[in-house]
DOTISE-411961 format. One record per residue: chain; residue number from 1; x, y, z of N, C-alpha, C, O, CB in turn. Coordinates in nm, 3 decimals. Glycine has a CB too. Layout:
BEGIN
NODE   chaine   num    n.east   n.north      n.up   ca.east   ca.north     ca.up    c.east   c.north      c.up    o.east   o.north      o.up   cb.east   cb.north     cb.up
NODE        A   NUM         X         Y         Z         X          Y         Z         X         Y         Z         X         Y         Z         X          Y         Z
...
end
This chain:
BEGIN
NODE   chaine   num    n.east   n.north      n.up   ca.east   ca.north     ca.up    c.east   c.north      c.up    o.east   o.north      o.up   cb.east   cb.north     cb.up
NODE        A     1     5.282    -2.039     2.084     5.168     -2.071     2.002     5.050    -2.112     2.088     4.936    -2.082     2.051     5.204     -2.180     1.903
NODE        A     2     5.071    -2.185     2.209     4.940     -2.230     2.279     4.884    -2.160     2.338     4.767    -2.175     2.372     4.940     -2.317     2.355
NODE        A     3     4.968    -2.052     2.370     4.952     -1.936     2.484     4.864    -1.802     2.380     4.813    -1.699     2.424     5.151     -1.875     2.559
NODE        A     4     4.871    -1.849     2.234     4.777     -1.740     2.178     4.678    -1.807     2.147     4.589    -1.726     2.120     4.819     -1.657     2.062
NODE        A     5     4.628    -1.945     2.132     4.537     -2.006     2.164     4.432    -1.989     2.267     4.310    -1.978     2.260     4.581     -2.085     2.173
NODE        A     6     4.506    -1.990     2.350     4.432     -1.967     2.502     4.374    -1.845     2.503     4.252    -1.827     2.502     4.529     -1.968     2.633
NODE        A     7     4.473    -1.745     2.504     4.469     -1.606     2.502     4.341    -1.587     2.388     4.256    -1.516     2.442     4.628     -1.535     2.458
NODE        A     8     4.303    -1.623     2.264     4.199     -1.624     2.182     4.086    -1.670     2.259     3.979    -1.618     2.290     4.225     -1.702     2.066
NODE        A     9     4.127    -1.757     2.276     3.961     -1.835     2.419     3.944    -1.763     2.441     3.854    -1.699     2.386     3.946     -1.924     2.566
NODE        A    10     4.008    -1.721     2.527     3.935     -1.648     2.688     3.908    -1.492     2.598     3.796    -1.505     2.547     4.093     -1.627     2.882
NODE        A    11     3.942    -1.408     2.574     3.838     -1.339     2.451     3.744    -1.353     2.390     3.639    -1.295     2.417     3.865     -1.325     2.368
NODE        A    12     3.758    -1.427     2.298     3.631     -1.510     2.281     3.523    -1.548     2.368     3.413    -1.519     2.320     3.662     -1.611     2.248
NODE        A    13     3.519    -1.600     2.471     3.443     -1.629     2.559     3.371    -1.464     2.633     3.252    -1.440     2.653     3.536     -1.730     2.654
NODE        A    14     3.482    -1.377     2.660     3.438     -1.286     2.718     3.354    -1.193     2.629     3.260    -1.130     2.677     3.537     -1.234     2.777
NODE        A    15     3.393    -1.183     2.474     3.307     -1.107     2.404     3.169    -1.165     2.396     3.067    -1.099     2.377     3.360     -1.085     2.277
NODE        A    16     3.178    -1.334     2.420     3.022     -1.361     2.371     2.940    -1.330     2.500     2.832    -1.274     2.477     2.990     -1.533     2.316
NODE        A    17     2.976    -1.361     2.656     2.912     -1.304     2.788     2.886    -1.128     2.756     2.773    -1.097     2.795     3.036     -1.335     2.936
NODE        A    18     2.952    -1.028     2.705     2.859     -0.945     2.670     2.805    -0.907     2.589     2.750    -0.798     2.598     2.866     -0.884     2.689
NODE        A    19     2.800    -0.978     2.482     2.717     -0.928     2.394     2.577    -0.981     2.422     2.472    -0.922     2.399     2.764     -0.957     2.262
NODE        A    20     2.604    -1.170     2.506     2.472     -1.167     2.529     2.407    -1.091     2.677     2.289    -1.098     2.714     2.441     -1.312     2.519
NODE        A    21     2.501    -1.030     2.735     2.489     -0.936     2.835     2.370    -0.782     2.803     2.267    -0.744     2.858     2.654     -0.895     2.855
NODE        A    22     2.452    -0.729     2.687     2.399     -0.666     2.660     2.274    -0.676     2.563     2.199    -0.579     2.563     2.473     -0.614     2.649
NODE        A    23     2.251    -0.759     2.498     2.124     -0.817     2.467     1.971    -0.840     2.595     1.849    -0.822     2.595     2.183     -0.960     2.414
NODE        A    24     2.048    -0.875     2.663     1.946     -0.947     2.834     1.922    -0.803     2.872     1.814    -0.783     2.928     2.061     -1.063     3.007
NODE        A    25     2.006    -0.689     2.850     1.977     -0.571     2.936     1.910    -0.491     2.805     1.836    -0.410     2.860     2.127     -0.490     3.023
NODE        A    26     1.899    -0.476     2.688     1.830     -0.414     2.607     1.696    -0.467     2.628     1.600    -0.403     2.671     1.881     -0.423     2.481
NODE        A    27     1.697    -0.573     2.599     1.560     -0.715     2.584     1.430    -0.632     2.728     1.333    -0.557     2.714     1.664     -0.968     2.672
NODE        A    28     1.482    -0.681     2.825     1.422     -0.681     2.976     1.422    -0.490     3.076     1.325    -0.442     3.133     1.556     -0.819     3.073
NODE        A    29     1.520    -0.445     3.068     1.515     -0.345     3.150     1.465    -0.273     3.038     1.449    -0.309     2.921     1.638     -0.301     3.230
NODE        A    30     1.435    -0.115     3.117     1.395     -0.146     3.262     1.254    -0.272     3.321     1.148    -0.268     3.260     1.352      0.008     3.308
NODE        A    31     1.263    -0.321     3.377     1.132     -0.418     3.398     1.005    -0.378     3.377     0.915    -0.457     3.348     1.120     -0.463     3.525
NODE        A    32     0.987    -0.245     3.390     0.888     -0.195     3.425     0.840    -0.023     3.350     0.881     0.064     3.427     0.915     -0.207     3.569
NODE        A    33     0.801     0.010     3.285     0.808      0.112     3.160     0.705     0.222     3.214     0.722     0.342     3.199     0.755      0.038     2.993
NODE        A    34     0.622     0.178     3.264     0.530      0.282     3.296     0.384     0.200     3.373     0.326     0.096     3.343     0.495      0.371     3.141
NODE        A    35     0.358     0.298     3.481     0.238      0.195     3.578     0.176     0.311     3.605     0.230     0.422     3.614     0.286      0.089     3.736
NODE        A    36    -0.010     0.268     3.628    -0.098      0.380     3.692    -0.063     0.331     3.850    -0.021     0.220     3.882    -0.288      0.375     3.639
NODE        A    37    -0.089     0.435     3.932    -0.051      0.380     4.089    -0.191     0.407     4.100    -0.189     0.451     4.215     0.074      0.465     4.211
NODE        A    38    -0.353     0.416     4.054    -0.449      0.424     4.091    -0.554     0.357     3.991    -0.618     0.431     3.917    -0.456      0.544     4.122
NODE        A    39    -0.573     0.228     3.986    -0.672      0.192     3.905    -0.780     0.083     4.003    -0.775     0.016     4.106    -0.599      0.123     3.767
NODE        A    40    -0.908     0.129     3.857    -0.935      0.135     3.773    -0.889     0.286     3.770    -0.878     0.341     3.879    -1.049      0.080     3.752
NODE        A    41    -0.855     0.373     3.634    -0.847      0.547     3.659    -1.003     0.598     3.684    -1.113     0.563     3.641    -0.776      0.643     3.499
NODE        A    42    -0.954     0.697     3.777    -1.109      0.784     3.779    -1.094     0.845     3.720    -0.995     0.885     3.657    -1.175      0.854     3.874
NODE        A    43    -1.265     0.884     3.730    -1.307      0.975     3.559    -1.384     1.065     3.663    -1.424     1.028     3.773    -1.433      0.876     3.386
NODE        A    44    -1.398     1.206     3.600    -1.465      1.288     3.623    -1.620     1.317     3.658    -1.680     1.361     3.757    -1.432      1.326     3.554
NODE        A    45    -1.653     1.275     3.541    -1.816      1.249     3.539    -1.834     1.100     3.583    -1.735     1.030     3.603    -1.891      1.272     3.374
NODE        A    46    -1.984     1.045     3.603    -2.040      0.907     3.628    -2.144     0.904     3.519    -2.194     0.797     3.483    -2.103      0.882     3.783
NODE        A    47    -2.182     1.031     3.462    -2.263      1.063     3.355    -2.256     1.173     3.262    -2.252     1.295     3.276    -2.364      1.071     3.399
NODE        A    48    -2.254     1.071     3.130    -2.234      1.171     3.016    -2.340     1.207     2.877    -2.411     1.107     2.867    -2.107      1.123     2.961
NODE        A    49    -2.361     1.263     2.814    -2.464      1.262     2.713    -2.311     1.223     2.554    -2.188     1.226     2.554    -2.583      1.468     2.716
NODE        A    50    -2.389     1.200     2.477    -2.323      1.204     2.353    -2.272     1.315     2.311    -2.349     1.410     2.325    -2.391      1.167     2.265
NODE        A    51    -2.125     1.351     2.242    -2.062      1.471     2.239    -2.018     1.530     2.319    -1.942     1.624     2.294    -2.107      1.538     2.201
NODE        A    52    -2.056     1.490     2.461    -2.001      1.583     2.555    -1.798     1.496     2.543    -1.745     1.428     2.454    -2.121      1.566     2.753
NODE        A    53    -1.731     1.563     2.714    -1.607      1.505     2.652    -1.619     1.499     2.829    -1.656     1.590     2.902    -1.467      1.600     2.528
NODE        A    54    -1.572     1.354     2.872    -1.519      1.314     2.986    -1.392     1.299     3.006    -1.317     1.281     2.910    -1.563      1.221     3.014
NODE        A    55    -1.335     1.305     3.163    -1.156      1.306     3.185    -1.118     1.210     3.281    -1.193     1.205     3.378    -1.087      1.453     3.245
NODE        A    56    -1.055     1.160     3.281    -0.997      1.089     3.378    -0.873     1.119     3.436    -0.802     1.186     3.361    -0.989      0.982     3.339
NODE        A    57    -0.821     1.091     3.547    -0.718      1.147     3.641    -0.613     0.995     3.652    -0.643     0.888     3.706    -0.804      1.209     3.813
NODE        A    58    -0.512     1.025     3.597    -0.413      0.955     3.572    -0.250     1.004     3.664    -0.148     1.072     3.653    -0.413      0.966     3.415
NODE        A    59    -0.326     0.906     3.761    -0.143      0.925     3.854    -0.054     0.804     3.841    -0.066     0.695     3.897    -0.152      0.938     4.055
NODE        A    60     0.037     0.844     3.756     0.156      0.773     3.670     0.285     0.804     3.728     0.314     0.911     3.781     0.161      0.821     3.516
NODE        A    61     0.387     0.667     3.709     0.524      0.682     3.707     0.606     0.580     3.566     0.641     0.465     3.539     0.571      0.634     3.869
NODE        A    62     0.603     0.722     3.510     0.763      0.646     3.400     0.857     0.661     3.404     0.917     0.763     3.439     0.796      0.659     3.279
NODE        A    63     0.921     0.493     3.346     1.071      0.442     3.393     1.202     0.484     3.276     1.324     0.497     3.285     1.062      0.252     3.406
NODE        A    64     1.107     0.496     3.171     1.193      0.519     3.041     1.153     0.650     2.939     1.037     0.677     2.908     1.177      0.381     2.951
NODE        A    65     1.253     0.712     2.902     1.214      0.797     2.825     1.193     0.808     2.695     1.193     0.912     2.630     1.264      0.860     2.844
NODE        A    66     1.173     0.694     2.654     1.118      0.636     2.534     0.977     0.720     2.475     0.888     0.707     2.558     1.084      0.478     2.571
NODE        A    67     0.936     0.795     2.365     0.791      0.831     2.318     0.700     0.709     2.320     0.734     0.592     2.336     0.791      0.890     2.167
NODE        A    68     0.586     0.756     2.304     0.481      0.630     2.313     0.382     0.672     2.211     0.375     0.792     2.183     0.402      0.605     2.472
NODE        A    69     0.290     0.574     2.140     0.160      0.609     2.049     0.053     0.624     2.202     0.137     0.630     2.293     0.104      0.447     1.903
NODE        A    70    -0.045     0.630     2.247    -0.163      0.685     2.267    -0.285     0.684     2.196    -0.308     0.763     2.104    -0.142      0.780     2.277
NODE        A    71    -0.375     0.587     2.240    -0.492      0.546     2.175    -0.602     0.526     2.288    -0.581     0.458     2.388    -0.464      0.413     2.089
NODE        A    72    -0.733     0.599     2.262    -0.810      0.547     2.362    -0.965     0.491     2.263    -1.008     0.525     2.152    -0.834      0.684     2.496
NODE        A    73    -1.010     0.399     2.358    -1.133      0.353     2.338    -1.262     0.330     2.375    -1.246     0.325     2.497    -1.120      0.298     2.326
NODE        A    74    -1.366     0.314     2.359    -1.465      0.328     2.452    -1.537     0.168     2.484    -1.538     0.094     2.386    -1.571      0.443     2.389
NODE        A    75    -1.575     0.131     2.568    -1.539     -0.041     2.576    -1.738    -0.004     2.651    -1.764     0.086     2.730    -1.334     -0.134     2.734
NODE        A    76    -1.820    -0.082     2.604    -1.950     -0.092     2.636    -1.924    -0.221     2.683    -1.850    -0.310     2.640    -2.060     -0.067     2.529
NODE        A    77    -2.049    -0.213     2.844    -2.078     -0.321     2.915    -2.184    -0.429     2.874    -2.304    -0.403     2.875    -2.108     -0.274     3.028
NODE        A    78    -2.125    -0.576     2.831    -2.259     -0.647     2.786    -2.338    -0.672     2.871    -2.291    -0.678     2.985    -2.251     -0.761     2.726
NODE        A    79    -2.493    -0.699     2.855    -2.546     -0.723     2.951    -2.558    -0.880     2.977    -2.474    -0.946     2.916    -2.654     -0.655     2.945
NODE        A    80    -2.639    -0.944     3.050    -2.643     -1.040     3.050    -2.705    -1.150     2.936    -2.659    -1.263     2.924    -2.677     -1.033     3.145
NODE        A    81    -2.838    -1.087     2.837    -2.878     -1.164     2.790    -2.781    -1.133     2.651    -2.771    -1.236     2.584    -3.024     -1.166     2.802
NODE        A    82    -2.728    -1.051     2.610    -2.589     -1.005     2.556    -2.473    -1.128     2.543    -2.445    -1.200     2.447    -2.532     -0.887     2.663
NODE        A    83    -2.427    -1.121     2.658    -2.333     -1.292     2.675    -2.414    -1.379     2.630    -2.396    -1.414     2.513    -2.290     -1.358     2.837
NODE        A    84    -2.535    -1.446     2.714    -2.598     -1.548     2.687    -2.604    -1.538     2.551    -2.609    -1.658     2.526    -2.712     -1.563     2.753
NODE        A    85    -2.608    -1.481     2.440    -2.631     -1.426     2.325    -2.429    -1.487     2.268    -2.411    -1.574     2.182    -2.693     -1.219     2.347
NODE        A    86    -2.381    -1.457     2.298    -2.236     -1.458     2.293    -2.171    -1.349     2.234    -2.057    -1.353     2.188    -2.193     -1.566     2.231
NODE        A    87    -2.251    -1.244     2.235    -2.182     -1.133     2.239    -2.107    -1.050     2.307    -2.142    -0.984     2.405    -2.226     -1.089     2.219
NODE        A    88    -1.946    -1.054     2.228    -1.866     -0.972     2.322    -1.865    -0.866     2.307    -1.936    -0.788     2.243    -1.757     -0.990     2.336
NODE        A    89    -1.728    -0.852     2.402    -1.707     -0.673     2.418    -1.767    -0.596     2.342    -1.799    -0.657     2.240    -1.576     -0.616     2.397
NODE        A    90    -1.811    -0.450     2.341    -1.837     -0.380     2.245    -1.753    -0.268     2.243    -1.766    -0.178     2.326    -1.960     -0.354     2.242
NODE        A    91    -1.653    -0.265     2.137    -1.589     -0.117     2.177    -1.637    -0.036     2.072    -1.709    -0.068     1.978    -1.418     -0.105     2.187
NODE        A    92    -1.584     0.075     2.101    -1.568      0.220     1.979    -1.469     0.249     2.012    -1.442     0.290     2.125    -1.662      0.362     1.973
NODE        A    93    -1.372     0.229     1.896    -1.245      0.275     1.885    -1.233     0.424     1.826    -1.267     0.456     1.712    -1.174      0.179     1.803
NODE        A    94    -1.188     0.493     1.906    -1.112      0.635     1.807    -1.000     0.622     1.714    -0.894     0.566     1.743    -1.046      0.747     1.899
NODE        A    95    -1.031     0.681     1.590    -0.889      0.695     1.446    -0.777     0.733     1.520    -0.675     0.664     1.516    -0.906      0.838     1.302
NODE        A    96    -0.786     0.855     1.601    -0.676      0.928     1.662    -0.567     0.874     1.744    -0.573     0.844     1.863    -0.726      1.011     1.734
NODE        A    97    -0.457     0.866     1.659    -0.356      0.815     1.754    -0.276     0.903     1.791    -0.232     0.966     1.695    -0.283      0.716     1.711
NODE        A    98    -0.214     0.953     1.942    -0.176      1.076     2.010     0.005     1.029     2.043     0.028     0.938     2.122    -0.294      1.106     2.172
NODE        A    99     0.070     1.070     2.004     0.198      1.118     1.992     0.200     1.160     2.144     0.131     1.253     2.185     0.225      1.235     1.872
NODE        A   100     0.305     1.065     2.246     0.315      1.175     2.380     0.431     1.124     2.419     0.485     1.019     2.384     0.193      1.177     2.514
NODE        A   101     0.483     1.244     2.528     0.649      1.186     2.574     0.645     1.251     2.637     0.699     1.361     2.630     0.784      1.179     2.505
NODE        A   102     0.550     1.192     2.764     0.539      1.235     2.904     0.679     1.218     2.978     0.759     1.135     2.935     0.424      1.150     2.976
NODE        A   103     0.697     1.268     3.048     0.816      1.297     3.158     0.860     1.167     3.239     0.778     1.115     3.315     0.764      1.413     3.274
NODE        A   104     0.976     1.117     3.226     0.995      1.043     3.337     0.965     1.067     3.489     0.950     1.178     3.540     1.104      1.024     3.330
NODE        A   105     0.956     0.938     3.557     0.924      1.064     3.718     0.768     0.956     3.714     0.717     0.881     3.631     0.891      1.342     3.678
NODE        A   106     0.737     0.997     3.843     0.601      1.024     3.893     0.536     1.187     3.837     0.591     1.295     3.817     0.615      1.016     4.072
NODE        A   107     0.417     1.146     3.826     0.314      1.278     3.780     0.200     1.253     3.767     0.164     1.136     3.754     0.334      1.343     3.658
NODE        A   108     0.105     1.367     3.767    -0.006      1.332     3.729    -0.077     1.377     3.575    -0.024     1.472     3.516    -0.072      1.371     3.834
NODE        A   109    -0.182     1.318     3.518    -0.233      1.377     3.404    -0.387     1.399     3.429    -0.431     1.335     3.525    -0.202      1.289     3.280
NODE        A   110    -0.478     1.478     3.360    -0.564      1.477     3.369    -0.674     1.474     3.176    -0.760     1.559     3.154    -0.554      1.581     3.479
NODE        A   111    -0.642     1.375     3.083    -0.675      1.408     2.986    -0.841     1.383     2.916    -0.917     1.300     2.966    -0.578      1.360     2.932
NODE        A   112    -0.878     1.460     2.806    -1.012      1.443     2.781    -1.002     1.330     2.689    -0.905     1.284     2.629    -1.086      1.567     2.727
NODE        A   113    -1.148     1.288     2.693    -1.161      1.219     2.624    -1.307     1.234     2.545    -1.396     1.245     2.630    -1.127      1.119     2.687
NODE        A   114    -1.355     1.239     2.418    -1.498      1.339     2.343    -1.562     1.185     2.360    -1.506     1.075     2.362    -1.488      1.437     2.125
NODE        A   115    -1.668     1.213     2.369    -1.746      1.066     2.365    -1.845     1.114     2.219    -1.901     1.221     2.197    -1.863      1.020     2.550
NODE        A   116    -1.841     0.976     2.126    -1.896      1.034     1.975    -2.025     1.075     1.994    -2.077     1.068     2.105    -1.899      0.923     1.848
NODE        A   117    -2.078     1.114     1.905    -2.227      1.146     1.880    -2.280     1.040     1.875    -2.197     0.950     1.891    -2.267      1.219     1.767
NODE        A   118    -2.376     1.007     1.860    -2.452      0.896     1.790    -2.412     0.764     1.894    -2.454     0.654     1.857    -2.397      0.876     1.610
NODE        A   119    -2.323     0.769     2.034    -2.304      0.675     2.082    -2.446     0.603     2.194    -2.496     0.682     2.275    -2.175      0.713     2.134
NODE        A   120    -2.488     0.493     2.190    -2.565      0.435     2.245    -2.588     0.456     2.382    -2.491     0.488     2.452    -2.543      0.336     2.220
NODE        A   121    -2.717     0.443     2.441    -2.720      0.453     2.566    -2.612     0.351     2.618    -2.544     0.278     2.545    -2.859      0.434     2.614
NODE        A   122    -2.604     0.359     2.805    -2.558      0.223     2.804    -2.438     0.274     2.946    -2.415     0.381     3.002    -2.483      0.157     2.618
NODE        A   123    -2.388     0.137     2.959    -2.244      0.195     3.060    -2.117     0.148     2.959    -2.087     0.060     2.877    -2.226      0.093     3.256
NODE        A   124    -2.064     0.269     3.023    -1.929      0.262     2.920    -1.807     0.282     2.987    -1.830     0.330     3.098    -1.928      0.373     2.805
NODE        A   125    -1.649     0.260     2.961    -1.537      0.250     3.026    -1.440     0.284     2.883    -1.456     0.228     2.775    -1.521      0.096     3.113
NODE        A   126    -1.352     0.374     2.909    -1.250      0.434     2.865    -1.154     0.339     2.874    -1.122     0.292     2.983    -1.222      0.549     2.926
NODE        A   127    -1.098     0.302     2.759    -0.945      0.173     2.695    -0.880     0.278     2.683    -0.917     0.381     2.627    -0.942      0.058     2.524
NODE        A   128    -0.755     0.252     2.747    -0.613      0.347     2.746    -0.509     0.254     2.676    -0.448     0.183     2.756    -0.549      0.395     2.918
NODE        A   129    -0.477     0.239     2.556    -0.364      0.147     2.483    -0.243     0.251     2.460    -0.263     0.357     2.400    -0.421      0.075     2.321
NODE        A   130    -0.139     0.222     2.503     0.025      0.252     2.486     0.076     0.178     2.443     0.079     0.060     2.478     0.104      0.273     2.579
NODE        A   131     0.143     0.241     2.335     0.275      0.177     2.279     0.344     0.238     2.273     0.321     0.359     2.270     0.290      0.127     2.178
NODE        A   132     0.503     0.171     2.266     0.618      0.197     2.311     0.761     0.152     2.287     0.826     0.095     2.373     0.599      0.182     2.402
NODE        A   133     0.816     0.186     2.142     0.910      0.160     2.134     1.032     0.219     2.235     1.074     0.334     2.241     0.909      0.174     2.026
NODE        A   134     1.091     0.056     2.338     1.182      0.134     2.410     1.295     0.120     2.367     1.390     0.170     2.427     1.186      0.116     2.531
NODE        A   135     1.310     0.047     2.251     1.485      0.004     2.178     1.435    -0.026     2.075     1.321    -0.001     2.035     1.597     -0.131     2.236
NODE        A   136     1.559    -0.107     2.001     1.554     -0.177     1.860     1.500    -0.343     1.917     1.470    -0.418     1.825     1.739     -0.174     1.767
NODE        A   137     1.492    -0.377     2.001     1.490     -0.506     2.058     1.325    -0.524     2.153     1.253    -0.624     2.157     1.644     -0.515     2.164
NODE        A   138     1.304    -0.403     2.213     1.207     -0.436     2.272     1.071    -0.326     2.265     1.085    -0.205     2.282     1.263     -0.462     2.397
NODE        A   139     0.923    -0.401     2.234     0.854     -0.320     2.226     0.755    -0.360     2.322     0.746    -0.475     2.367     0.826     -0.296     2.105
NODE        A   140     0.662    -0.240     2.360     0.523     -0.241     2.515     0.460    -0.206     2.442     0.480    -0.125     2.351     0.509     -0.146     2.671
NODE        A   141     0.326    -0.293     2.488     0.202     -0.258     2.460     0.118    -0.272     2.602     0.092    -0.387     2.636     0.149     -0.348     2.340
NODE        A   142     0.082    -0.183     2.673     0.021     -0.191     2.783    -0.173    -0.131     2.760    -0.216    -0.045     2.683     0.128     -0.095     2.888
NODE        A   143    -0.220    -0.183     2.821    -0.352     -0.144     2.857    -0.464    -0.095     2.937    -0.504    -0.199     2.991    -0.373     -0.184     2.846
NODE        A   144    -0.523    -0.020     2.969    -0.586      0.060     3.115    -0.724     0.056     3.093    -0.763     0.050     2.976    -0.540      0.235     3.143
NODE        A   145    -0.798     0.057     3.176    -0.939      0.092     3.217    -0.952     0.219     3.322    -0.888     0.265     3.417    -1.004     -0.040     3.285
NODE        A   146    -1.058     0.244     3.255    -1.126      0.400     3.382    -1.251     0.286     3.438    -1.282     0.170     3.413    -1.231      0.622     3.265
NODE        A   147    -1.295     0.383     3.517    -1.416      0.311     3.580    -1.532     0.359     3.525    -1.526     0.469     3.471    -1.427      0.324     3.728
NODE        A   148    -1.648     0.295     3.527    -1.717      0.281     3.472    -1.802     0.413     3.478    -1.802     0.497     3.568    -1.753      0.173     3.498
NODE        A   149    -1.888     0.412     3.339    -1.958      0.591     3.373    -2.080     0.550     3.250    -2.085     0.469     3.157    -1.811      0.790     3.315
NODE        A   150    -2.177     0.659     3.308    -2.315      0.611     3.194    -2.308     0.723     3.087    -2.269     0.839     3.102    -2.503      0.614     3.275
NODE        A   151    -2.359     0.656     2.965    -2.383      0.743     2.862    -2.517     0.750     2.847    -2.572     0.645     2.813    -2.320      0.712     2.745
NODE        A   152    -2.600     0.867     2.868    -2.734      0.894     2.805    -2.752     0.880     2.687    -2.863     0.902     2.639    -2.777      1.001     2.820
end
C-alpha cells in the first residue's frame, strides 16, 4: 500500500514538471520569431509625390513558420513648433491588412508600398506592424521603421 503511494507521487510530480515544461516551451520559444538584420529598412526613393508607390528592401530571418497579418503605415515627422504644440505622431494608416507566410530562413523582400493621394507635404516613414499567431498560448506583435523619405 505505501509503495503505491509513493509510486502515485513520483508520477504525479513528474506529470506536473511537464506539463509545466511544456507550457514554458509553447509560451517563450522560439525566442525570437522574426528580425530585420538592416534597420532603419531602406527605401527606394528619398522622394515621392502623392500616388506614386515607394519600396523598401527588407533583409529578414524567420524562426517560425507560423502566418502573420501585415499592415503598413505612414508615420509623418512633427516639427518642432508641432511638439511644442503637443502634437503627436501623425500617422496614415492603410485598411489593408496583407495575409503573408514568408519562408523560414534568411531572405530578402522587396515590397511596395502606394502613398495616398491627397497626402500632405512633409517627411514621412513607412510603419511595418506584424502579427503573429505562433500557438494557442503565444501571440507577436512586432514593429519596423524605413527611413525617412519626402513627400511632395
Amino acid at each position: 500500500m505505501r509503495w503505491n503511494i509513493l509510486y502515485t507521487f513520483k508520477v504525479t510530480i513528474i506529470a506536473w514538471f511537464l506539463f509545466w515544461g511544456f507550457l514554458l516551451v509553447e509560451m517563450f520559444y522560439p525566442p525570437v520569431v522574426f528580425k530585420y538584420n538592416t534597420l532603419p529598412l531602406p527605401i527606394s526613393k528619398s522622394s515621392v509625390k502623392p500616388g506614386e508607390i515607394i519600396s523598401y528592401h527588407g533583409d529578414y530571418c524567420k524562426y517560425t513558420a507560423a502566418p502573420a497579418d501585415v499592415t503598413h503605415a505612414l508615420e509623418k515627422e512633427t516639427t518642432e513648433e508641432e511638439k511644442r504644440q503637443g502634437i503627436a505622431d501623425i500617422k496614415i494608416i492603410f485598411e489593408e491588412i496583407k495575409k503573408s507566410n514568408l519562408p523560414m530562413g534568411c531572405h530578402t523582400i522587396d515590397p511596395i508600398v502606394p502613398i495616398p493621394t491627397g497626402t500632405e507635404p512633409g517627411k514621412y516613414r513607412i510603419v511595418k506592424v506584424i502579427h503573429s499567431e505562433i500557438n494557442n498560448y503565444r501571440q507577436v506583435n512586432m514593429q519596423f521603421y524605413s527611413e525617412w523619405f519626402n513627400v511632395l
